[in-house]
N, C-alpha and C positions, 0 to 999 in steps of 0.2 A: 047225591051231589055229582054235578056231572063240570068235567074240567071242559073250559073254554078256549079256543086255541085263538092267537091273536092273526089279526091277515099278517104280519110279517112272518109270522112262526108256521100258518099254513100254509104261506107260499115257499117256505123252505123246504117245508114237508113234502111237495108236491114237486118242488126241483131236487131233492133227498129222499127219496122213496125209503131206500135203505137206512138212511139215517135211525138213533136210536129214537125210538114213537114215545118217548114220557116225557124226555128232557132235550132243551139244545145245546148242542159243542159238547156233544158226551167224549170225553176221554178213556181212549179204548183200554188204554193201562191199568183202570179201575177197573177190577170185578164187580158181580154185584156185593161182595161177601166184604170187599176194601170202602163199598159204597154204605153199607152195614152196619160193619164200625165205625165210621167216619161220624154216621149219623145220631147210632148209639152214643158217642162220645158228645155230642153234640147236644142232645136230651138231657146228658147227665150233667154237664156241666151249668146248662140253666136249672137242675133241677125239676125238669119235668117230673111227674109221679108216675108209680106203677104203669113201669115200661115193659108191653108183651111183644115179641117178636113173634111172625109168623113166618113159615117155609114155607110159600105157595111154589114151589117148582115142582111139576107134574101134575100140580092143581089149577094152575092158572096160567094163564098167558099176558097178564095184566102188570106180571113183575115177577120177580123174583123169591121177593120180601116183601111183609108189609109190617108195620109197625104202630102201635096203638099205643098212645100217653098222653096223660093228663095233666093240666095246668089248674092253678089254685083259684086263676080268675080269666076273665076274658082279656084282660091286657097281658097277662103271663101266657096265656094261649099262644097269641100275637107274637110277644118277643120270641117265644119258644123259637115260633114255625119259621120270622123274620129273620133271626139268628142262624137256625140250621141252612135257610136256603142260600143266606151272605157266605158261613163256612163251605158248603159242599162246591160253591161257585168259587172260591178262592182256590180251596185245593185239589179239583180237580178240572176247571173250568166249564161244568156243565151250568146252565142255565136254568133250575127247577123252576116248575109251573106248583104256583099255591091258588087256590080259591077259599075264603071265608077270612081272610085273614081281618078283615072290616068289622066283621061281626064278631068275633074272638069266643062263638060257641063251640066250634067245630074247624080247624082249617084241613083242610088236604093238602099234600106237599107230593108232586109225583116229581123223582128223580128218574124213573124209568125203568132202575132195577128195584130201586125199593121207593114202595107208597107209605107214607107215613101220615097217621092219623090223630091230630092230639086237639084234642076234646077238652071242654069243663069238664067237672063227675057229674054233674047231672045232665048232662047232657050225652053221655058214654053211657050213664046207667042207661039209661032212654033207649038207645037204639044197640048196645049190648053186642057192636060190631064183632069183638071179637069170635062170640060165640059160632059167630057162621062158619065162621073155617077150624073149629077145633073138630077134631077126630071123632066119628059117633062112638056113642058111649061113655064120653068123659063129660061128667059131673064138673058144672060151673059157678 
């Protein structure tokens, strides 16, 4: 799944070089770890299901965090993903980009520091994300 950048958000990108590359109007006051729990909170309180967090710092350069949860249906997908990006944009006024949210199999939600992934179950089972970035060795 690859994120789409809109011409308004690419031409910022391109007068913001430095700006942060996930999201727009990122609020430097927010760590990734305040972006985190914001979002954490955010899953929990629709009820999202089996919520994994991952530490890609030193593993990636794509974020921070990333986070994987699952929704009971493709409209609960939807609200989940619709929900968290209305919250993370009120309280810290960044802007996240989502893609799937149409489809409610799969949405992506990049904040910038943390990418969050929340999935139907069978659609999770399917492509089994999390496993790519667990630690070799460990039985899943």
């Amino acid at each position: 799944m690859v994120l789409s950048l809109s011409a308004e958000a690419a031409r910022a990108a391109q007068a913001n070089p430095n700006a942060n590359s996930g999201a727009e109007g990122a609020n430097s006051s927010f760590s990734s770890s305040d972006f985190l729990d914001l979002i954490l909170s955010s899953l929990e309180d629709d009820k999202a299901e089996d919520i994994v967090q991952i530490d890609l710092r030193g593993k990636s350069s794509i974020g921070d965090y990333m986070v994987v949860c699952s929704g009971r249906s493709s409209r609960q997908v939807s609200a989940i993903a619709e929900k968290m990006v209305q919250r993370v944009k009120d309280a810290t006024g960044v802007t996240a980009r989502s893609e799937g949210k149409g489809a409610g199999d799969w949405v992506l939600v990049d904040t910038g520091d943390v990418i969050v992934h929340v999935f139907r179950p069978e659609v999770r089972e399917f492509y089994q994300l999390e496993k790519m970035w667990q630690p070799t060795g460990v039985a899943g």
